[in-house]
mmCIF file of the N, C-alpha and C atoms, coordinates in Angstrom:
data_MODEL
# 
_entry.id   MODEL 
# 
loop_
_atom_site.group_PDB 
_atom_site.id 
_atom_site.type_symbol 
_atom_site.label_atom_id 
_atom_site.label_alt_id 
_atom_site.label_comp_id 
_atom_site.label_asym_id 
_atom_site.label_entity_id 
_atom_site.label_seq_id 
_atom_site.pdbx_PDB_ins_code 
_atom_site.Cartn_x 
_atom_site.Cartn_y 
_atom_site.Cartn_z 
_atom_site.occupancy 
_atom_site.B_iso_or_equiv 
_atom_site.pdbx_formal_charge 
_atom_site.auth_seq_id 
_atom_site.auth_comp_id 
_atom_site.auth_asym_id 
_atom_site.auth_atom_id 
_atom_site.pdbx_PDB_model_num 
ATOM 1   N N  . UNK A 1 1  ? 110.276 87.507  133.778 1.00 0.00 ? 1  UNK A N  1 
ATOM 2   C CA . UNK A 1 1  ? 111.049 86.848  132.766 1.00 0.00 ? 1  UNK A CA 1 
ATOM 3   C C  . UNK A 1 1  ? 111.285 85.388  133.146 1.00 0.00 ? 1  UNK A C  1 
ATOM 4   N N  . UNK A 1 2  ? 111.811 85.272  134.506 1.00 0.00 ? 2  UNK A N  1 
ATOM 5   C CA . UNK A 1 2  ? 111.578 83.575  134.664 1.00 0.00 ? 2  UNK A CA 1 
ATOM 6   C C  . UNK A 1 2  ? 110.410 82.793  134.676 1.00 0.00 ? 2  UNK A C  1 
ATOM 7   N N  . UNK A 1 3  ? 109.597 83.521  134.766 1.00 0.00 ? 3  UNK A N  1 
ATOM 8   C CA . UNK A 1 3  ? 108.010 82.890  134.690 1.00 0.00 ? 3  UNK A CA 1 
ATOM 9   C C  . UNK A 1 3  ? 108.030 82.316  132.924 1.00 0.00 ? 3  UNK A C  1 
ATOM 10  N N  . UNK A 1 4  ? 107.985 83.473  132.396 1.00 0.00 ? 4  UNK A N  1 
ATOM 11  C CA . UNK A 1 4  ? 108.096 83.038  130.697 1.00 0.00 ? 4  UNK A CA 1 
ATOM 12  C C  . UNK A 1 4  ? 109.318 82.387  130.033 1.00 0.00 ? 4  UNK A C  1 
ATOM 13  N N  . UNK A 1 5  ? 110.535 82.072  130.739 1.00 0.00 ? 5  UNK A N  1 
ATOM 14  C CA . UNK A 1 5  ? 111.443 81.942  130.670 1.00 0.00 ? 5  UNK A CA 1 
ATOM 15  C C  . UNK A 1 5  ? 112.174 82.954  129.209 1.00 0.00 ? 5  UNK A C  1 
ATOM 16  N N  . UNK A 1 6  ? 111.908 84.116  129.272 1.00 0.00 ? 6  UNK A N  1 
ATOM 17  C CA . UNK A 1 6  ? 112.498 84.856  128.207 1.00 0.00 ? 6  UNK A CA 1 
ATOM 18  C C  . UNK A 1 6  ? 113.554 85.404  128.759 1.00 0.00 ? 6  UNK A C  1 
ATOM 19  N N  . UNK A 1 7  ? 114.540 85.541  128.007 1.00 0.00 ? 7  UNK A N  1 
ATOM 20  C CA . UNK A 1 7  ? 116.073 86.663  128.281 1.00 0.00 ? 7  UNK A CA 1 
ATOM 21  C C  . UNK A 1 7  ? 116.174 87.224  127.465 1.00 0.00 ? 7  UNK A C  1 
ATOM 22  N N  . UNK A 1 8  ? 116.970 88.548  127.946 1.00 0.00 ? 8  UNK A N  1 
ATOM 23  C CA . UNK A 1 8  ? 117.881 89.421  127.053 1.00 0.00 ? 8  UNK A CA 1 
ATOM 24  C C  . UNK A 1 8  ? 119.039 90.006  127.282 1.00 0.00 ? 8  UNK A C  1 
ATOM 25  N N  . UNK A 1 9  ? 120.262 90.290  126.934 1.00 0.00 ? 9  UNK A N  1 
ATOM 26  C CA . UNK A 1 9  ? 120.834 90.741  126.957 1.00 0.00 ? 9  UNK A CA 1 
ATOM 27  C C  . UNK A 1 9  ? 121.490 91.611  127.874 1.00 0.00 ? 9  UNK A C  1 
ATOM 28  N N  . UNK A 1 10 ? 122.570 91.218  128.777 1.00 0.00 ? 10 UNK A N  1 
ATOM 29  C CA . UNK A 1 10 ? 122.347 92.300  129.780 1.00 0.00 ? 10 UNK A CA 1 
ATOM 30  C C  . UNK A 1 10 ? 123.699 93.130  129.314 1.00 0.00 ? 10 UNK A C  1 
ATOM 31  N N  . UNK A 1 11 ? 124.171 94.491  129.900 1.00 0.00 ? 11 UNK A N  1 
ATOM 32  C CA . UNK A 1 11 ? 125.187 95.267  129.728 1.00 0.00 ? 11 UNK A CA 1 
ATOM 33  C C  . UNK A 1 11 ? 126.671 94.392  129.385 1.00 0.00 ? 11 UNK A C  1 
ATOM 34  N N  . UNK A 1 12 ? 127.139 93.049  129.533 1.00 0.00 ? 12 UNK A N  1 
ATOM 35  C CA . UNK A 1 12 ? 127.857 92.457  128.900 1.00 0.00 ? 12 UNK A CA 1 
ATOM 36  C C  . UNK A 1 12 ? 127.803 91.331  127.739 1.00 0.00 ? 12 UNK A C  1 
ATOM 37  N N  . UNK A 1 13 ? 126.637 91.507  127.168 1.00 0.00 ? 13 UNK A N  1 
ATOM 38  C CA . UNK A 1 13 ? 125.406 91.076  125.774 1.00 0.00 ? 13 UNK A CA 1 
ATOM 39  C C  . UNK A 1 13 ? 125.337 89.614  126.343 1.00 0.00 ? 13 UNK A C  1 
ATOM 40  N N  . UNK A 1 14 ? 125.459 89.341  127.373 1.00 0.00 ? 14 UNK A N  1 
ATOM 41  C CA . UNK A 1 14 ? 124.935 87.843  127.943 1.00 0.00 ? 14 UNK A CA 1 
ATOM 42  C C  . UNK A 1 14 ? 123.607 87.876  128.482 1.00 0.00 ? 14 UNK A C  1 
ATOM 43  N N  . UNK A 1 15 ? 122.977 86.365  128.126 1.00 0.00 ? 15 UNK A N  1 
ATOM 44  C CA . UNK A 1 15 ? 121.371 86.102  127.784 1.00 0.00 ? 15 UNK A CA 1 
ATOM 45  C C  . UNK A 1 15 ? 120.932 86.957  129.585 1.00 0.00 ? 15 UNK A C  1 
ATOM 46  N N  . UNK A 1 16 ? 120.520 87.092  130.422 1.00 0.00 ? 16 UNK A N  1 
ATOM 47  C CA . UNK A 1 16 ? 119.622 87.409  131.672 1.00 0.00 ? 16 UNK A CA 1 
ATOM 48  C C  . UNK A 1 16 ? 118.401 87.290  131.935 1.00 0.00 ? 16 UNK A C  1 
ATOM 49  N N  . UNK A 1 17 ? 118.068 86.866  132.751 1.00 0.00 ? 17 UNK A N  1 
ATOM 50  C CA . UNK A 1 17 ? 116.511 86.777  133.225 1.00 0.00 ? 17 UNK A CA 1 
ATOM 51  C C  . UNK A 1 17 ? 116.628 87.466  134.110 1.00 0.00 ? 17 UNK A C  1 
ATOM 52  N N  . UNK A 1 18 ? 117.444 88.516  134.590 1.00 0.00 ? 18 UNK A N  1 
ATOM 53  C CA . UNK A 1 18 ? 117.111 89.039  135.583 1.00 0.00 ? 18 UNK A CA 1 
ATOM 54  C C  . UNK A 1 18 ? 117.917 90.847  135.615 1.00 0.00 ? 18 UNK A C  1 
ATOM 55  N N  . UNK A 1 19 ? 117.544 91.379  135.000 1.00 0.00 ? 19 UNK A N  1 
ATOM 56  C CA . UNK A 1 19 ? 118.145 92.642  134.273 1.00 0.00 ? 19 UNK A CA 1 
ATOM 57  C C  . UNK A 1 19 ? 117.754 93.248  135.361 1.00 0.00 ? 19 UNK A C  1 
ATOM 58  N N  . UNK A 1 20 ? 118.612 94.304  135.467 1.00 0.00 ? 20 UNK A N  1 
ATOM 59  C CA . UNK A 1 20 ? 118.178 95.707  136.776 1.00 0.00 ? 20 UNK A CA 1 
ATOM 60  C C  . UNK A 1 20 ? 117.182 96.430  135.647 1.00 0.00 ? 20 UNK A C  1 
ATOM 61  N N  . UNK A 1 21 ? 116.769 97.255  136.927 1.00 0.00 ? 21 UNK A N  1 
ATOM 62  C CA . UNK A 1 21 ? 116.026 98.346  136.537 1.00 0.00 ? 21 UNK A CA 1 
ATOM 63  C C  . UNK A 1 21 ? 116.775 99.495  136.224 1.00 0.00 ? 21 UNK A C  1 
ATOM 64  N N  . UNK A 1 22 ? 118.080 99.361  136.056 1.00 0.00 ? 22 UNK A N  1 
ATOM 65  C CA . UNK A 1 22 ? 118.812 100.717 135.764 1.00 0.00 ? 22 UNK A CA 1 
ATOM 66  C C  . UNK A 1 22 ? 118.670 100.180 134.219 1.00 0.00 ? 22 UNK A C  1 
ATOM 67  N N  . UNK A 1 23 ? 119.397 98.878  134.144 1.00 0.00 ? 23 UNK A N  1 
ATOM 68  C CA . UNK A 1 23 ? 119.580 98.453  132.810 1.00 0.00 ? 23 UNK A CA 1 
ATOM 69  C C  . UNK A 1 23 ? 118.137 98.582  131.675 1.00 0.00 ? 23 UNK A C  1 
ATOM 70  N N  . UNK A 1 24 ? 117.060 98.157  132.491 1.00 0.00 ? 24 UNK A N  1 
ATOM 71  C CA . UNK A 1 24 ? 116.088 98.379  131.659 1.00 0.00 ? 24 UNK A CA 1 
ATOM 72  C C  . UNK A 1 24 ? 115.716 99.887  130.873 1.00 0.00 ? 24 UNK A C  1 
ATOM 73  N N  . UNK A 1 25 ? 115.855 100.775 132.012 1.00 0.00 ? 25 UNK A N  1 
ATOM 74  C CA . UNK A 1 25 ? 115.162 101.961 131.816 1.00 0.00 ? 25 UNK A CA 1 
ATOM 75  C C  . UNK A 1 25 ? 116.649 102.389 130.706 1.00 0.00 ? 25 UNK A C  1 
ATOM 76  N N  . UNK A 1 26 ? 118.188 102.264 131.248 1.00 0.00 ? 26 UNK A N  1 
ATOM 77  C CA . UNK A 1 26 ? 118.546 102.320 130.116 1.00 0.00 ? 26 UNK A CA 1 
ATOM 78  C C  . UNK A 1 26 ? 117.846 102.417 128.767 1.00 0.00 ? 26 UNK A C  1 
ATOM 79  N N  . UNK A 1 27 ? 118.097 100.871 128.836 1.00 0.00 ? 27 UNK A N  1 
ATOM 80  C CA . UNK A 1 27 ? 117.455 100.384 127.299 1.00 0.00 ? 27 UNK A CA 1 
ATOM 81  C C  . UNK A 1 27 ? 116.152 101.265 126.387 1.00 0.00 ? 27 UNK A C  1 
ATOM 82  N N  . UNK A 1 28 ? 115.478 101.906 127.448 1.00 0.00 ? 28 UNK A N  1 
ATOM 83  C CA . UNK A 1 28 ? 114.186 102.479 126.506 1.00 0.00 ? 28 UNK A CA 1 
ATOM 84  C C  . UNK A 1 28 ? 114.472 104.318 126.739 1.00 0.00 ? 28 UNK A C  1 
ATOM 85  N N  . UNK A 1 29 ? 115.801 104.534 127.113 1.00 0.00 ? 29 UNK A N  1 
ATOM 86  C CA . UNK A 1 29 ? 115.943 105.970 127.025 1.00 0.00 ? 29 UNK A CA 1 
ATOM 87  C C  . UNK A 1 29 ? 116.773 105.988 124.899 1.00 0.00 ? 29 UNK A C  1 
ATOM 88  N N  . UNK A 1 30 ? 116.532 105.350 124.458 1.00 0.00 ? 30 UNK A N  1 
ATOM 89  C CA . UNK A 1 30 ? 116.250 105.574 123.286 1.00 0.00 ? 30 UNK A CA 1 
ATOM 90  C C  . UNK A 1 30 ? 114.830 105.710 122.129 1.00 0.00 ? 30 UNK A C  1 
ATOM 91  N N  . UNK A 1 31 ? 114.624 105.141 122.675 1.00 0.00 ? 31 UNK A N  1 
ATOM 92  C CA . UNK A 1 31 ? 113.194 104.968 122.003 1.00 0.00 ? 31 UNK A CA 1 
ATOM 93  C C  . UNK A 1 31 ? 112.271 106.514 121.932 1.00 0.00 ? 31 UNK A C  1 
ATOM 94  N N  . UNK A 1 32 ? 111.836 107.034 121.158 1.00 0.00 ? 32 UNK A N  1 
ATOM 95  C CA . UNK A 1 32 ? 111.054 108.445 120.979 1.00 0.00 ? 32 UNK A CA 1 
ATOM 96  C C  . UNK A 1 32 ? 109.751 108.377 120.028 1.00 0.00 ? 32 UNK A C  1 
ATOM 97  N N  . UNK A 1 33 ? 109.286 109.299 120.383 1.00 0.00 ? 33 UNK A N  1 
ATOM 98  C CA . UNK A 1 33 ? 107.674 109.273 119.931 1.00 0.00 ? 33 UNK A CA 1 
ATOM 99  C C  . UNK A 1 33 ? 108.155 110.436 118.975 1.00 0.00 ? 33 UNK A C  1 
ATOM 100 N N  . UNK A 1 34 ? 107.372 110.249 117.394 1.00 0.00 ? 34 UNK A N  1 
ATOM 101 C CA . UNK A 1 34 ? 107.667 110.893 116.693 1.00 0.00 ? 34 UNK A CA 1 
ATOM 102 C C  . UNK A 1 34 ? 106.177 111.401 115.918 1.00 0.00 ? 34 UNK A C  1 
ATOM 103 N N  . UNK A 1 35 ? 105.849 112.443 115.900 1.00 0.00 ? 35 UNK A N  1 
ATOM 104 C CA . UNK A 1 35 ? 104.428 113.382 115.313 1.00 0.00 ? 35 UNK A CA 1 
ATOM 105 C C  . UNK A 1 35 ? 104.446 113.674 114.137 1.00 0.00 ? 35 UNK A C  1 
ATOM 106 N N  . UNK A 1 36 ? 104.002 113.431 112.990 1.00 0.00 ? 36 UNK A N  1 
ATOM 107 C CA . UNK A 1 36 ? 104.103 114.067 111.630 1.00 0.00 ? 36 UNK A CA 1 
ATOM 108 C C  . UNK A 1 36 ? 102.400 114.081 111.374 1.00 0.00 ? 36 UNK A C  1 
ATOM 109 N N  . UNK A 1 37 ? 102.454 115.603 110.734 1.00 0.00 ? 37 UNK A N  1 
ATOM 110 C CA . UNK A 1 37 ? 101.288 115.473 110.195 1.00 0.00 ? 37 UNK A CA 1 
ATOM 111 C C  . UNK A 1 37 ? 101.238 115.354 109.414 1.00 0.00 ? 37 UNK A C  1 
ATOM 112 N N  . UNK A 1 38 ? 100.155 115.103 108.195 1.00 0.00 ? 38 UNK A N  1 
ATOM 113 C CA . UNK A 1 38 ? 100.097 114.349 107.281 1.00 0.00 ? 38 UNK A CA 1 
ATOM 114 C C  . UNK A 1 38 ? 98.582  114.978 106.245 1.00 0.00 ? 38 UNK A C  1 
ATOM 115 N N  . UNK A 1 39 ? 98.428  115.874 105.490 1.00 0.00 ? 39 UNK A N  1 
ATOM 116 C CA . UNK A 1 39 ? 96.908  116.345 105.134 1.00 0.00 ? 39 UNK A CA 1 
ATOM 117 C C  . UNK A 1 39 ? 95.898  117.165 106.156 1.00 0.00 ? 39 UNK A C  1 
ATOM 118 N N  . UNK A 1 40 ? 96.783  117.569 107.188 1.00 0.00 ? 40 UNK A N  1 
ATOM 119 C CA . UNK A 1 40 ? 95.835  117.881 108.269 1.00 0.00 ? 40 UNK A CA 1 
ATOM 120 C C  . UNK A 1 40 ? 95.754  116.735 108.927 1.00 0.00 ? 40 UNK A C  1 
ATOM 121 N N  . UNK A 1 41 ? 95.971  115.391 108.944 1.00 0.00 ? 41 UNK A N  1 
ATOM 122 C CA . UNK A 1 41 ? 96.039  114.517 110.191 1.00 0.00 ? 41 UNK A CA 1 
ATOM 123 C C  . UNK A 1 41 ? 97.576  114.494 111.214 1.00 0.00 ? 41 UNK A C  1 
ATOM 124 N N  . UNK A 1 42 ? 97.005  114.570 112.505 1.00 0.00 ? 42 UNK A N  1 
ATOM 125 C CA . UNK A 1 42 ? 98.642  113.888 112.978 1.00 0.00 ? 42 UNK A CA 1 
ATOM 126 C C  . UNK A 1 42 ? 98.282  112.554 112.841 1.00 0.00 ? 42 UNK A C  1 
ATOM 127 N N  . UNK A 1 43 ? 99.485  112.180 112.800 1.00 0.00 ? 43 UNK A N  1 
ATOM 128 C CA . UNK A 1 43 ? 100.214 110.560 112.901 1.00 0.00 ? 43 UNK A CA 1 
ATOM 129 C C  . UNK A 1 43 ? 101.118 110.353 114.068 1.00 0.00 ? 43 UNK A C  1 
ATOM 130 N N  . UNK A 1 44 ? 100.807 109.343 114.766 1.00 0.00 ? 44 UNK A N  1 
ATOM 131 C CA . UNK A 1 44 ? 101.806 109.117 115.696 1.00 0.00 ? 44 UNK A CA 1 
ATOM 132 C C  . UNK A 1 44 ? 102.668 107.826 116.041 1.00 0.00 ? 44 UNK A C  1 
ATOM 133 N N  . UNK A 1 45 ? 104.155 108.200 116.004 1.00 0.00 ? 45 UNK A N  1 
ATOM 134 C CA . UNK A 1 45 ? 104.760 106.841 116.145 1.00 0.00 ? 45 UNK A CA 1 
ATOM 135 C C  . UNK A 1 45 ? 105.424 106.598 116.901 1.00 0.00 ? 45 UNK A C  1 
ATOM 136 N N  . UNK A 1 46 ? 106.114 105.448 117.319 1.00 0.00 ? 46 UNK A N  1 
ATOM 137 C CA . UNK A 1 46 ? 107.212 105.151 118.044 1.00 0.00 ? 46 UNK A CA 1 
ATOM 138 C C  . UNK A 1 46 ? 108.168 105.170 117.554 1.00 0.00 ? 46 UNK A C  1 
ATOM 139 N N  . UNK A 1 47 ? 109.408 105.199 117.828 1.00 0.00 ? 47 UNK A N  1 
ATOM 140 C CA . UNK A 1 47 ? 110.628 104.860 116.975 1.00 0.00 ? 47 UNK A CA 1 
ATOM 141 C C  . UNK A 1 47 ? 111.433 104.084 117.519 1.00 0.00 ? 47 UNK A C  1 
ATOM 142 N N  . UNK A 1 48 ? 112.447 103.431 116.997 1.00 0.00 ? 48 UNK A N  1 
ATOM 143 C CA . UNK A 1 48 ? 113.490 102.749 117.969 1.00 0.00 ? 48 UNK A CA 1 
ATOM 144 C C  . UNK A 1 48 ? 113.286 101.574 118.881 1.00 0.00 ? 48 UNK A C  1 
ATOM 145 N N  . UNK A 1 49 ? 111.583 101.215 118.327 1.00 0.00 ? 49 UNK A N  1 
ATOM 146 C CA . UNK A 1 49 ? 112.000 99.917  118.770 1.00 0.00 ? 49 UNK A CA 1 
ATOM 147 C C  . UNK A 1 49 ? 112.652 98.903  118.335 1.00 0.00 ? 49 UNK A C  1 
ATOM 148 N N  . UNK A 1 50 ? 113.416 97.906  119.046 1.00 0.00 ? 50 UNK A N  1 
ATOM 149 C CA . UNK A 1 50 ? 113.996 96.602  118.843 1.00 0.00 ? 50 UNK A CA 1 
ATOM 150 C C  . UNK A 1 50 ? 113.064 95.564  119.548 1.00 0.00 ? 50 UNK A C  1 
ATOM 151 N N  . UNK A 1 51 ? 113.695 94.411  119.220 1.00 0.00 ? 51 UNK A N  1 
ATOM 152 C CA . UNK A 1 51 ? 112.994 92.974  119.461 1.00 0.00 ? 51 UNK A CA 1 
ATOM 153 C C  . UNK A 1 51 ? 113.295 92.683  121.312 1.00 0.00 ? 51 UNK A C  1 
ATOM 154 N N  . UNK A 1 52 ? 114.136 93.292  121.592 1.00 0.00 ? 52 UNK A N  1 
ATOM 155 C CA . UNK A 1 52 ? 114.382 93.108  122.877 1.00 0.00 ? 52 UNK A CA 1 
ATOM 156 C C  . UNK A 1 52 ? 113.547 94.149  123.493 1.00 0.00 ? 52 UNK A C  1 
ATOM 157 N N  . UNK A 1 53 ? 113.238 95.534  123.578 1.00 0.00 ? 53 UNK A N  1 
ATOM 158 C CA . UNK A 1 53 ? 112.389 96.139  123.898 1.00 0.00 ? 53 UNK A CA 1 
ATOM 159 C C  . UNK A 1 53 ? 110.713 95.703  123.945 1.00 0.00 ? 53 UNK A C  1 
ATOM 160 N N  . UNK A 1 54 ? 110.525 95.261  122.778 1.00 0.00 ? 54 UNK A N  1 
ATOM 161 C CA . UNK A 1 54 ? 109.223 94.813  122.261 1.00 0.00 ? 54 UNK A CA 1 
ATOM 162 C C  . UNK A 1 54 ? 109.071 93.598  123.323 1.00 0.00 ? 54 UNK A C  1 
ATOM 163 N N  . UNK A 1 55 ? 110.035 92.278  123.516 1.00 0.00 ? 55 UNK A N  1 
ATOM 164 C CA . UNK A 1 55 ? 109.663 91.538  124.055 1.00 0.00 ? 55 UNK A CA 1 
ATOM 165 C C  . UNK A 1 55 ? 108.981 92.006  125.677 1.00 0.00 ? 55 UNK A C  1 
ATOM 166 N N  . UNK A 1 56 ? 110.182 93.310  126.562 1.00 0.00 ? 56 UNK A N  1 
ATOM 167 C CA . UNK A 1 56 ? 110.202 93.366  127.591 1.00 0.00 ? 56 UNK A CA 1 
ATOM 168 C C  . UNK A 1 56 ? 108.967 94.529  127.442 1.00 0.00 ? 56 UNK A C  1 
ATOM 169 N N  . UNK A 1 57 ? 108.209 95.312  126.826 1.00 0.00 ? 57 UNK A N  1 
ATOM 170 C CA . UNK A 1 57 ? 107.237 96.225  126.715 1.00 0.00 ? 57 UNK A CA 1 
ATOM 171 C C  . UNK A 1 57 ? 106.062 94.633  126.952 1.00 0.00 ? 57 UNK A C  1 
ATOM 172 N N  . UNK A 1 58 ? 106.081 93.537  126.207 1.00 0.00 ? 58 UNK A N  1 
ATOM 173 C CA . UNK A 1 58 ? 105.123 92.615  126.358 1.00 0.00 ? 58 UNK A CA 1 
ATOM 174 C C  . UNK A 1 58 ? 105.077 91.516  127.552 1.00 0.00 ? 58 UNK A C  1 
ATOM 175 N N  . UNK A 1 59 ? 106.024 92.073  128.265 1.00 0.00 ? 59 UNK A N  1 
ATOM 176 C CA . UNK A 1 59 ? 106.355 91.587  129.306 1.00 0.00 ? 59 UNK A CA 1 
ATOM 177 C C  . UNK A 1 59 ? 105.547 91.943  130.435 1.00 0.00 ? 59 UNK A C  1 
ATOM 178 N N  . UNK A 1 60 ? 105.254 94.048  130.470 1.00 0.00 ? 60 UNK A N  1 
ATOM 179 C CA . UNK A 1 60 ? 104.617 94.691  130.826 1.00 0.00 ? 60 UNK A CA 1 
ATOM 180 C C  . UNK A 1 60 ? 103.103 94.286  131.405 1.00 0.00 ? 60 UNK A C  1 
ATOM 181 N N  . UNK A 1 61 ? 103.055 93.907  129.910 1.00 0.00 ? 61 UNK A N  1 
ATOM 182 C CA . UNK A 1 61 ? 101.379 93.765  129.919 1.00 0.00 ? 61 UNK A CA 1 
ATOM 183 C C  . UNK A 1 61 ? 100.802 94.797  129.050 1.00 0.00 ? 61 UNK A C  1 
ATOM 184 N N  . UNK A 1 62 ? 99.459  94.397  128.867 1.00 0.00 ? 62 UNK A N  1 
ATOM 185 C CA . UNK A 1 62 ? 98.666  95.062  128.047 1.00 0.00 ? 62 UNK A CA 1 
ATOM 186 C C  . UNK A 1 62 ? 98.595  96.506  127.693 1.00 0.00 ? 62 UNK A C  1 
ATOM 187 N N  . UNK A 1 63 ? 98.337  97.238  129.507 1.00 0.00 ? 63 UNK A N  1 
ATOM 188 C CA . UNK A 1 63 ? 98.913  98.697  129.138 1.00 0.00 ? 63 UNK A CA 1 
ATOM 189 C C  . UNK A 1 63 ? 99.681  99.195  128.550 1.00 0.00 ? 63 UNK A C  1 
ATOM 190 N N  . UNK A 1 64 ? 101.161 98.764  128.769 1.00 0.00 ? 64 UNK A N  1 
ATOM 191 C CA . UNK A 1 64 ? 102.272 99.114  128.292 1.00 0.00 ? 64 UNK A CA 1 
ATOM 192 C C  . UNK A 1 64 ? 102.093 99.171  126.779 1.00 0.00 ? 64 UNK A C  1 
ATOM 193 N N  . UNK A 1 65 ? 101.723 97.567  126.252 1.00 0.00 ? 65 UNK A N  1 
ATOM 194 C CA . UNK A 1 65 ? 101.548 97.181  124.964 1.00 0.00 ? 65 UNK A CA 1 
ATOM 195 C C  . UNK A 1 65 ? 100.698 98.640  124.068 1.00 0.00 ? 65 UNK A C  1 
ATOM 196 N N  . UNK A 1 66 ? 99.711  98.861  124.670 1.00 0.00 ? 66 UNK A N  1 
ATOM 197 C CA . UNK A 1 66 ? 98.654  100.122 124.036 1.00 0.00 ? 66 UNK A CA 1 
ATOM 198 C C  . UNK A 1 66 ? 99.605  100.883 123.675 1.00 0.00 ? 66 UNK A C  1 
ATOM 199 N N  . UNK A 1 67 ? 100.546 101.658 124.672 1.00 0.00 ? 67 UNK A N  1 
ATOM 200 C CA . UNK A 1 67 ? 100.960 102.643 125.465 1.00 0.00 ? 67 UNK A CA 1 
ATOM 201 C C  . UNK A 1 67 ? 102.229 103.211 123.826 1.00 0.00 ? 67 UNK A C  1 
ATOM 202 N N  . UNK A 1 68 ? 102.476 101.678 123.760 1.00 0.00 ? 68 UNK A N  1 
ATOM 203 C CA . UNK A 1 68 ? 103.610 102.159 122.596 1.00 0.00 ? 68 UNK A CA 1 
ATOM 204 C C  . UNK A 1 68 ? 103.320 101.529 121.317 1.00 0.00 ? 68 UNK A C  1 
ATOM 205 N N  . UNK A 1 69 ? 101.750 100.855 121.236 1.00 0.00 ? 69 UNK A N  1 
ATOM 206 C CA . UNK A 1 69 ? 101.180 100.672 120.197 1.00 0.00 ? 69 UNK A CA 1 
ATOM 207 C C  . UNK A 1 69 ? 101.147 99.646  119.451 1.00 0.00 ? 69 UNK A C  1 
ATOM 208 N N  . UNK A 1 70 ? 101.240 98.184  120.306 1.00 0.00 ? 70 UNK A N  1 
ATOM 209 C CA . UNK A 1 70 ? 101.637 97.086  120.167 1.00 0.00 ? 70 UNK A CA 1 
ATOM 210 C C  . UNK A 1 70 ? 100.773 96.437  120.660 1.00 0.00 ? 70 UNK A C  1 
ATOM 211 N N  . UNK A 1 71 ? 98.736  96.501  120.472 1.00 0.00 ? 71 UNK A N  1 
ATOM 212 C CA . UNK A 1 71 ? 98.521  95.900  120.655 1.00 0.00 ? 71 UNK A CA 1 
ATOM 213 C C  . UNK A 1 71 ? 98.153  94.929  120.046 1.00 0.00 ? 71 UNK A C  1 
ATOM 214 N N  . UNK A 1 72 ? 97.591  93.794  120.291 1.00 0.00 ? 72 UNK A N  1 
ATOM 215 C CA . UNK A 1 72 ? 97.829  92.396  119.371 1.00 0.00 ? 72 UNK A CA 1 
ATOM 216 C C  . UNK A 1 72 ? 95.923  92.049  118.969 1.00 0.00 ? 72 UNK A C  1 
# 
């Protein structure tokens, strides 16, 4: 995050560049993968993402990005 200079939010909603890893993993114990089929197809989604997730999933890198379907 200081490399890109991006922040987010830490547990007292002030900007951070430097979030724990408790706080992070927090943050994405919401997020769920959701299956519907559809005609005989599954479909698969993410749910629950936000803009702060999204940034720090692209933060990741590419894998990650696939991983929850964000690639560019």
């Amino acid at each position: 995050m200081r490399e890109t200079g991006e922040v987010i939010p830490n547990q007292l909603k002030k900007p951070t560049q430097k979030p724990t890893f408790k706080w992070i993993a927090f943050l994405f114990m919401g997020i769920a993968e959701i299956n519907v089929w559809i005609n005989g197809e599954m479909h698969q989604e993410i749910s629950n993402l936000n803009d702060n997730l999204v940034k720090i999933i692209r933060l990741f890198g590419p894998d990650c990005e696939k991983y929850y379907g964000l690639e560019r």
